[in-house]
C-alpha positions as CSV (number, residue, x, y, z in Angstrom):
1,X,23.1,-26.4,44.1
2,X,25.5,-29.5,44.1
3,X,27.5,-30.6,46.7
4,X,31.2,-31.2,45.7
5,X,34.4,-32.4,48.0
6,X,37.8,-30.4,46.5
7,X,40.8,-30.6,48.0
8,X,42.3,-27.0,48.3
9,X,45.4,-28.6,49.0
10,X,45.7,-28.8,44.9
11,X,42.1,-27.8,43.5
12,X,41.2,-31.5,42.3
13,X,37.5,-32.9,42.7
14,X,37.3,-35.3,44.8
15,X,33.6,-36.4,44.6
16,X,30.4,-35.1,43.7
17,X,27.1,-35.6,45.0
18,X,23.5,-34.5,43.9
19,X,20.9,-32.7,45.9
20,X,17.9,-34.8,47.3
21,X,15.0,-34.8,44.9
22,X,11.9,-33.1,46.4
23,X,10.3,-36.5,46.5
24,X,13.0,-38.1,48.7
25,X,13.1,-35.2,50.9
26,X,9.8,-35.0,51.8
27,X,10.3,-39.3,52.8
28,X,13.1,-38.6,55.1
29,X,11.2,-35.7,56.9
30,X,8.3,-38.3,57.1
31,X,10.8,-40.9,58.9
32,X,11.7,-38.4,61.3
33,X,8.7,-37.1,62.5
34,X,7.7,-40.4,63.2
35,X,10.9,-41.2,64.9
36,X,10.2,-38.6,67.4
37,X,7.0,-40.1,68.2
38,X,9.3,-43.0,69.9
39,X,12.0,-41.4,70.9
40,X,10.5,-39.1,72.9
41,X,9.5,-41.2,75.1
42,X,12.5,-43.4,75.3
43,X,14.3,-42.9,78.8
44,X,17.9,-40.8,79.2
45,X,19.6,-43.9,79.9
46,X,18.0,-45.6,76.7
47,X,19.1,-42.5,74.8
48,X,22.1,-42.3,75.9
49,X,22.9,-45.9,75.1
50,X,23.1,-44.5,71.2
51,X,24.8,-41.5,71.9
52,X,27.0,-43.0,73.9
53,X,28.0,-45.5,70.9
54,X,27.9,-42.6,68.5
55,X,30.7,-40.9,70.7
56,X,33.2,-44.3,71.2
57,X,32.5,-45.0,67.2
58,X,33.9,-41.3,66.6
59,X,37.2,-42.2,69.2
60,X,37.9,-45.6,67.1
61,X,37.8,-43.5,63.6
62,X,39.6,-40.8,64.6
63,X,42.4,-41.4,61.7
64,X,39.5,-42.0,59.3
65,X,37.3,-39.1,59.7
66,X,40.4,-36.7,60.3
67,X,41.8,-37.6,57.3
68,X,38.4,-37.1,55.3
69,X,38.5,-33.6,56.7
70,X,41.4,-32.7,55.6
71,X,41.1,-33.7,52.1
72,X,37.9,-32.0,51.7
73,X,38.5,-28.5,53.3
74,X,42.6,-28.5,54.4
75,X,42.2,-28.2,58.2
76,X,45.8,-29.0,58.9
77,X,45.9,-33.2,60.1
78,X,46.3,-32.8,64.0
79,X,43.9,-30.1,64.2
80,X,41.9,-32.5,62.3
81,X,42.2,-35.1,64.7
82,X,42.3,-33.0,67.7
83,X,38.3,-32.0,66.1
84,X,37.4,-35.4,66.2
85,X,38.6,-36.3,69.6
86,X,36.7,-33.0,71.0
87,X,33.3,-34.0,69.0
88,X,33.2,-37.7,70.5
89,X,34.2,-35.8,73.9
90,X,31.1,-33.7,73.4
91,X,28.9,-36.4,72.6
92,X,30.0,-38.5,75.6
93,X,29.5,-35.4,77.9
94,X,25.4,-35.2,77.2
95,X,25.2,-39.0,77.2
96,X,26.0,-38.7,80.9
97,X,24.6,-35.2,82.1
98,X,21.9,-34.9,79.8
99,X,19.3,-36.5,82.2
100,X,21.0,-33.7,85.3
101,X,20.9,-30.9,83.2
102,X,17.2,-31.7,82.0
103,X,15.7,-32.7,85.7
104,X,12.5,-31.1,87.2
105,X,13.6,-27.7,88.5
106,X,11.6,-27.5,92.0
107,X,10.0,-24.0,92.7
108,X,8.9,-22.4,96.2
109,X,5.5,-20.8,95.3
110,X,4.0,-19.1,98.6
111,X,0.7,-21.5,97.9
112,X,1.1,-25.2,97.6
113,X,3.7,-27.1,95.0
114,X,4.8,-25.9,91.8
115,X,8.3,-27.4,89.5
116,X,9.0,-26.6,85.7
117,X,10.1,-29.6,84.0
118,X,11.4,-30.3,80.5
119,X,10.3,-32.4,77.8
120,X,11.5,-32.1,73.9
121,X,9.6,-30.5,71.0
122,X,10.2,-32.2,67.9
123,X,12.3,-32.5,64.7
124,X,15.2,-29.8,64.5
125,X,16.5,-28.3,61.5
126,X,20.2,-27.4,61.5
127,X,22.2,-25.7,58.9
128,X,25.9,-26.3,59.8
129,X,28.9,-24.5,58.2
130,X,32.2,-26.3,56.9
131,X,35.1,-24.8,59.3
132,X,34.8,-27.6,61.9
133,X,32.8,-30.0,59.9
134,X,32.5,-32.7,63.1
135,X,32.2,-30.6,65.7
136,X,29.5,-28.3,64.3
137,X,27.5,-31.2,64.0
138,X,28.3,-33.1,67.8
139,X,27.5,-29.8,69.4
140,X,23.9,-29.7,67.9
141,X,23.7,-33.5,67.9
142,X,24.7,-34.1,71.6
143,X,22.2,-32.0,73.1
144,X,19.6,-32.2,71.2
145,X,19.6,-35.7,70.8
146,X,19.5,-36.4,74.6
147,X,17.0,-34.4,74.8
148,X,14.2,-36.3,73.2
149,X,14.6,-33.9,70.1
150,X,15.4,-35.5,66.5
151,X,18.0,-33.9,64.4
152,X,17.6,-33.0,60.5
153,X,20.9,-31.0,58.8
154,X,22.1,-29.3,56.0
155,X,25.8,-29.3,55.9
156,X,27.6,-27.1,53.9
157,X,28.3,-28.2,50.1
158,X,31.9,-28.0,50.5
159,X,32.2,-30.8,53.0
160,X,29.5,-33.9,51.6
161,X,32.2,-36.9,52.8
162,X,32.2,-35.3,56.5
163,X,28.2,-34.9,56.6
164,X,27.8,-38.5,55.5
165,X,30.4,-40.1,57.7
166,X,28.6,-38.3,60.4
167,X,25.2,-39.6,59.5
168,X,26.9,-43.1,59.2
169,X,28.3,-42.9,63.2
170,X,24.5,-42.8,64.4
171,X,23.5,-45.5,61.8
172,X,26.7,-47.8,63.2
173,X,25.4,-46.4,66.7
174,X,22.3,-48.1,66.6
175,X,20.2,-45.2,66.4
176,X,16.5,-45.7,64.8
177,X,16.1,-44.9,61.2
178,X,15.4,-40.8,61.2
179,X,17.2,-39.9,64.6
180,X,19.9,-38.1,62.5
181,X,19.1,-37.4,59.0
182,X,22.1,-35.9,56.7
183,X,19.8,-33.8,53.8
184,X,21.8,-33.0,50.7
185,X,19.5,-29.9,49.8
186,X,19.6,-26.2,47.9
187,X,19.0,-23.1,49.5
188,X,15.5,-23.3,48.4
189,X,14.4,-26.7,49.9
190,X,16.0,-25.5,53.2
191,X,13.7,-22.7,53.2
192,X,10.6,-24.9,52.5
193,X,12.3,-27.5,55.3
194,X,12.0,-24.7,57.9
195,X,8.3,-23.6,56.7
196,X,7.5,-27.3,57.5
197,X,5.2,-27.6,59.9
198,X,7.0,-30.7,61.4
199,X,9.9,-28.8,61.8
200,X,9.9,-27.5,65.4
201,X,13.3,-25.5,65.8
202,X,16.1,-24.1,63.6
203,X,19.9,-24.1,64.9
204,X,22.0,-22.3,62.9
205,X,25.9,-21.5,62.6
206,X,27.2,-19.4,59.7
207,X,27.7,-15.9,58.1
208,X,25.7,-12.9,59.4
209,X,23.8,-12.9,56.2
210,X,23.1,-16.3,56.8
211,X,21.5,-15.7,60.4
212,X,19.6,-13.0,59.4
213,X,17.6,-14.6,56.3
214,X,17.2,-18.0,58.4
215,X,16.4,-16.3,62.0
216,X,13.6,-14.0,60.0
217,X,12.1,-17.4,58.1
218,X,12.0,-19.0,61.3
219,X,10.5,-16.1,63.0
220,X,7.7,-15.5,60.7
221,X,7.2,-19.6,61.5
222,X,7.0,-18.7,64.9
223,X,9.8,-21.5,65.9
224,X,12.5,-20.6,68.1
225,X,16.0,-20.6,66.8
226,X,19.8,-20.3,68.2
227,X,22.2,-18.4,66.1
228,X,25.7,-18.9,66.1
229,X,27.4,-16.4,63.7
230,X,30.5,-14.5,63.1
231,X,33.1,-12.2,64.7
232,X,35.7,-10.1,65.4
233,X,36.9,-10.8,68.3
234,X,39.7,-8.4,70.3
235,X,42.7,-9.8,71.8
236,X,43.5,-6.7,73.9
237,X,47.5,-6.7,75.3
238,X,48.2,-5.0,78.4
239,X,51.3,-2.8,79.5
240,X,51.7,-5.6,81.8
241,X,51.4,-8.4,79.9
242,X,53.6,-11.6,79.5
243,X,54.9,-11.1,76.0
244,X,56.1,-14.5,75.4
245,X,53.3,-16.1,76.7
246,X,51.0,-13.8,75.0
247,X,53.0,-14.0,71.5
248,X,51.8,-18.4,71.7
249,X,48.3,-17.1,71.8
250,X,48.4,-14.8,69.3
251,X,49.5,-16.8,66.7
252,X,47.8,-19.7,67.8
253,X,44.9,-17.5,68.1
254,X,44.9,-16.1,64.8
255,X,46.2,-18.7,63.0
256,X,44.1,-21.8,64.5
257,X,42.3,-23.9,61.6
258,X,44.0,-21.4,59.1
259,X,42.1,-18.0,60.7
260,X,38.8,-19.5,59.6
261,X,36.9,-19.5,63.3
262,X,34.0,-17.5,64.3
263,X,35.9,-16.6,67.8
264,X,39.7,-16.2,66.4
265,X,41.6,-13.9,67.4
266,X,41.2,-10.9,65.2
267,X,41.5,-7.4,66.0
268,X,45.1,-7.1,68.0
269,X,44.6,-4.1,70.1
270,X,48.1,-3.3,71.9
271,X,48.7,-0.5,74.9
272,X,51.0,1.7,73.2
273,X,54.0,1.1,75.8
274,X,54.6,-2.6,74.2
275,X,52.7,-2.4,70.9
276,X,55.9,-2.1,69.1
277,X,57.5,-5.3,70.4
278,X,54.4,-7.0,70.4
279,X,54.5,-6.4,66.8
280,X,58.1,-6.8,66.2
281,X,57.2,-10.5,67.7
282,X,54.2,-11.1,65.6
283,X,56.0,-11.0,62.4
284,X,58.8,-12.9,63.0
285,X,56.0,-15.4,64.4
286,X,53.8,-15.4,61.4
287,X,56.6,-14.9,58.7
288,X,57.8,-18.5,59.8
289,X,54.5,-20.5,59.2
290,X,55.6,-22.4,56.3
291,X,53.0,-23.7,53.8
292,X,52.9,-27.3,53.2
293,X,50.6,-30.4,52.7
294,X,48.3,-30.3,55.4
295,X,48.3,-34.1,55.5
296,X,52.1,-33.7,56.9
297,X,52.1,-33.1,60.5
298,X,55.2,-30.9,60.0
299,X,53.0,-28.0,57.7
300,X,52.4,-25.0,59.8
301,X,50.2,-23.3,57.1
302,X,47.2,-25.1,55.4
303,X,45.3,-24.1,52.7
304,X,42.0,-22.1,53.2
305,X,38.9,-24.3,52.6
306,X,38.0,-23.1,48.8
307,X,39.4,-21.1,45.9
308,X,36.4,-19.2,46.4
309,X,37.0,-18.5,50.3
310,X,40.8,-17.4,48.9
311,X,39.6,-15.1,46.4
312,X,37.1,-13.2,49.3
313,X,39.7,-12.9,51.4
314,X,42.2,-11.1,49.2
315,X,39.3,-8.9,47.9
316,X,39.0,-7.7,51.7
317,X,42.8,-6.9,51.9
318,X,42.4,-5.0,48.7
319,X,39.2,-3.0,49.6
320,X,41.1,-2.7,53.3
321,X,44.2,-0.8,51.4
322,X,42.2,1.3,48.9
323,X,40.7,2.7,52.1
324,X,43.9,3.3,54.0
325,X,45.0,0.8,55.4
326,X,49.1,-0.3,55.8
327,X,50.3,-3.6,55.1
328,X,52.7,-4.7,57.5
329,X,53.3,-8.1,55.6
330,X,51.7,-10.7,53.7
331,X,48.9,-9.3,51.7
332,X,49.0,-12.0,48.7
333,X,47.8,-15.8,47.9
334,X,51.1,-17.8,48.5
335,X,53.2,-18.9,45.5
336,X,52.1,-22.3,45.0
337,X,49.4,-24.8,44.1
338,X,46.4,-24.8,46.0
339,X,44.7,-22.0,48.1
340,X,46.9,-20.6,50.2
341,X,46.8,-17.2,52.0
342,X,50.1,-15.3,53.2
343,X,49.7,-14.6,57.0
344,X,49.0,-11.0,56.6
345,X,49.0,-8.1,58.9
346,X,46.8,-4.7,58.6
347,X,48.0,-1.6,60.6
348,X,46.3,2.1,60.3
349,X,42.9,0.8,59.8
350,X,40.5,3.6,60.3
351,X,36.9,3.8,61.6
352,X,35.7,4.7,57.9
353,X,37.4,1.5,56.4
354,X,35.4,-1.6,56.0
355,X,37.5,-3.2,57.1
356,X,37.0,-1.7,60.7
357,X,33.5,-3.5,60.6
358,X,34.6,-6.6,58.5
359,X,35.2,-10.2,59.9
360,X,38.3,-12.0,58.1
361,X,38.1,-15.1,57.8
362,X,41.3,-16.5,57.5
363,X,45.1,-15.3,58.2
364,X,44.7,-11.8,58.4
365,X,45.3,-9.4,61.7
366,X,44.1,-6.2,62.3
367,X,46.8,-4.0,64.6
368,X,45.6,-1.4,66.5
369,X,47.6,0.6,69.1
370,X,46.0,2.1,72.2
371,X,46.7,4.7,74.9
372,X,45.5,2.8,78.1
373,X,43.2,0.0,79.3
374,X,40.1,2.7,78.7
375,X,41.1,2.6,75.2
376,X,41.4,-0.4,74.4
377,X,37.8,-1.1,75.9
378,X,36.2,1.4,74.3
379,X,37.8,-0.1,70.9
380,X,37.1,-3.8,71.4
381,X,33.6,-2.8,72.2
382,X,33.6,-0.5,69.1
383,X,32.1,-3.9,66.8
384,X,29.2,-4.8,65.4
385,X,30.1,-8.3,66.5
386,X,29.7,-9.8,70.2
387,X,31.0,-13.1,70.0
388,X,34.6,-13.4,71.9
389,X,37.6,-11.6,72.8
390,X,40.6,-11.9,75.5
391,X,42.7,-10.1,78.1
392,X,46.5,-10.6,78.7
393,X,47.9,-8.8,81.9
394,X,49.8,-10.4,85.0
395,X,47.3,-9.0,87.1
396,X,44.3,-11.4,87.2
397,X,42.2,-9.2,88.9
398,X,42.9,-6.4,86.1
399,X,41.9,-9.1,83.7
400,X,38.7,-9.8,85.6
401,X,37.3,-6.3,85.5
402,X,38.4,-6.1,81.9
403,X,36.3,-9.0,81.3
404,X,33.6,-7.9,82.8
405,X,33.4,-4.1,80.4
406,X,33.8,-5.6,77.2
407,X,30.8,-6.1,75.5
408,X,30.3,-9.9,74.3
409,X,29.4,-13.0,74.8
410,X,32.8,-15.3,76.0
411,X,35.9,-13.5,77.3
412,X,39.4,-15.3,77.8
413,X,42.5,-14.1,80.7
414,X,45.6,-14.6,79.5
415,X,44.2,-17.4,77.1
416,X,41.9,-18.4,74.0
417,X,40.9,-21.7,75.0
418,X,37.3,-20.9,73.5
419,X,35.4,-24.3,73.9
420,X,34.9,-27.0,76.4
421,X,31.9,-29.4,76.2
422,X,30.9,-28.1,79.9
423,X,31.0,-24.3,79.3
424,X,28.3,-22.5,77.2
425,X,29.5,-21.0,73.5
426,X,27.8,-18.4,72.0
427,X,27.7,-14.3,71.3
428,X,25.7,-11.2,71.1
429,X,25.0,-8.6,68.8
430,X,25.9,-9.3,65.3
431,X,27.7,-12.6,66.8
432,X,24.2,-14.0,66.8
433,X,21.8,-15.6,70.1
434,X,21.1,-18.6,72.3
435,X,23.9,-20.9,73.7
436,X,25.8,-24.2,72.7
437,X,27.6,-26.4,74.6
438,X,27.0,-26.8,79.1
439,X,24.1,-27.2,80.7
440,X,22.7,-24.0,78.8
441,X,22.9,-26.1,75.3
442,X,20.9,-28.2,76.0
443,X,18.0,-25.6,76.8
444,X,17.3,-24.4,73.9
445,X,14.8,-26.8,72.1
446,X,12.9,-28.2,75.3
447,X,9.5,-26.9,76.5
448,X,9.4,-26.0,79.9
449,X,6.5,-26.5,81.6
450,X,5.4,-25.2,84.8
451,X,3.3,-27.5,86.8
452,X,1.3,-26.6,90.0
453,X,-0.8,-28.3,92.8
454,X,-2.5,-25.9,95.0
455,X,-5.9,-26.7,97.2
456,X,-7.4,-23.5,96.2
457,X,-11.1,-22.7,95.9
458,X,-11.8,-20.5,92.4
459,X,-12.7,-17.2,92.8
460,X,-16.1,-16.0,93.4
């Protein structure tokens, strides 16, 4: 497998790179395990001196690494540089609570003194998908980093120029040679990379299929993984919701990085007393997102990230309205160069479709009406994904004890503002396990160790 920038903008090449030889592979796993063998035992402060850097570097280059992303998978420019400033934000965050979040925990044993304290296990692998090509890797690199941990990561193929500016901010930073190691490798040298007995934990974020093959190799390696995978997340509307406020959500929601986010908003789920003008708005909304360059601030629809991630997507819709579905609007690839997507909306989508059980990832909505606020539970929590979802009602309370019955792991009142570097990211179910971002991130590839003092005579 090579690894190739194209602009989906207009389907030219940008730059191809080849995979790392066995040989060279096998040095840079060497460099790292014997960076960990210092590093470890470097203090937080000394850490965080590097990480520190890393995150200022990032806030310097914003233009430059924004405009990298763009050309290599059309994230539209200020999202792009709205990433950037969130993924130096992130890596600032651990550089100062890293050492807080990782202190002895005292505990209250009824004989003597006992305290569980942390200390990090090795190299991590990370396989890292393309959607947010910065922030994927700050939220793994953060953390883990500041830990004690080293980092090793395959990025996705489609975004080579992102995963090697990355690499270069910790080079630039200061870090030691093998703190963060970029590996340009196939499918296969991952899997032998995760059999590698250096190799002490596996952090993944991509496609169910994805989490399943890498979560069982890891398991059968007895190393402990995180995975961070898809959904369908509900974005249940209320009888007494605020419409206009709840319309900027929607589309934002929906229509965020192009649709192509693990926790967008993507199954509409409407109490029948204001689903029809909640639709009513929702079209006009979508219908005037106007495809453009995504280097022009003024484009309100990018490109999706590949031809390839196009052509899925319109194979969905198709398979969706074979099996019954109504399409409200959109349905098609937009009339132009590059590889757009019409915002498209899906009504009548029955339990028996595939598309009830599908993720989209991209512009496309799923509408469902509802009786009552039972309903709509009982719908949102019909998924076999668990990663987020949202409530929009004036009564906050209401919204609360919404929250609280649908089953998954983030849920959002009368907003989708999914990620903050202090509060913990992740899902359940098919959504995946284990936690990024907050103090819980930073838990998940540390040992920790209970230590005891009692004066105790052994049994007899």
């Amino acid at each position: 497998m090579g690894y190739e920038s194209v602009n989906p903008f207009n389907g030219k090449s940008l730059k191809t790179f080849e995979t790392l030889t066995d040989k060279d592979l096998e040095a840079k796993l060497t460099i790292a395990a014997a960076c960990f063998q210092t590093w470890r035992h470097k203090t937080y402060a000394e850490r965080a001196v590097i990480v520190a850097k890393a995150a200022v570097l990032m806030h310097e280059q914003v233009e430059t690494l924004a405009h990298t992303m763009t050309l290599e998978m059309g994230k539209r420019i200020n999202e792009a540089r709205g990433e950037v400033e969130f993924s130096s934000n992130i890596l600032a965050y651990y550089a100062k609570n890293a050492e807080t979040f990782l202190a002895p925990d005292e505990l209250h044993p009824t004989i003597g003194e006992a305290h569980m304290e942390c200390s990090p296990i090795g190299v991590i692998f990370g396989v890292e998908p393309w959607n947010f090509p910065y922030y994927q890797l700050a939220r793994v690199a953060g953390p883990h980093l500041m830990a004690g941990n080293v980092l090793v990561v395959k990025h996705a193929a489609c975004v080579p120029q992102c995963a090697i500016a990355f690499e270069k901010l910790w080079t630039d930073a200061g870090a030691p040679p093998g703190l963060y190691t970029n590996l340009l490798i196939s499918h296969e040298q991952s899997d032998r990379v995760i059999d590698d007995p250096r190799i002490k934990g596996v952090a993944l974020t991509g496609s169910v299929a994805a989490g399943r093959s890498i979560a069982a190799r890891a398991g059968q390696n007895l190393k402990p993984s995180s995975m961070e995978l898809g959904g369908s997340d509900a974005f249940i509307v209320l009888d007494d919701a605020d419409l206009e406020h709840t319309m900027k959500w929607a589309v934002w929601g929906r229509m965020y990085n192009g649709g192509q986010t693990c926790c967008a908003a993507k199954r509409f789920i409407v109490v029948e007393s204001v689903a029809d003008a909640f639709l009513s708005k929702f079209k006009v909304a979508l219908g005037a997102l106007k495809a453009g360059d995504p280097l022009d601030e003024k484009t309100t629809l990018g490109p999706l990230s590949s031809e390839s991630a196009l052509v899925q997507l319109l194979e969905q819709v198709d398979v969706a309205l074979a099996h019954g579905a109504t399409l409200v609007m959109g349905g098609g690839r937009v009339d132009r160069a590059g590889s757009y997507m019409q915002p498209t909306i899906l009504t009548d989508v029955a339990p028996e479709n595939p598309a009830f059980r599908d993720e989209f990832f991209g512009p496309v909505a799923m509408f469902f009406r509802v009786k009552d606020e039972d309903a709509a539970i009982a719908l949102a929590n019909d998924s076999d994904f668990g990663l987020g979802g949202s409530v929009f009602t004036k009564d906050i309370a209401r919204g609360r004890r919404v929250a609280s019955r649908v089953e998954t792991g983030m849920m959002f009142i009368n907003n989708i503002s999914w990620s903050d570097a202090e509060l913990p990211f992740g899902g359940i179910k098919d959504s995946g396990y284990g936690r990024e971002l907050g103090d819980m991130g930073i838990q998940e590839f540390v040992n920790k160790k209970l230590v005891r003092y009692a004066a105790l005579e052994a049994p007899v």
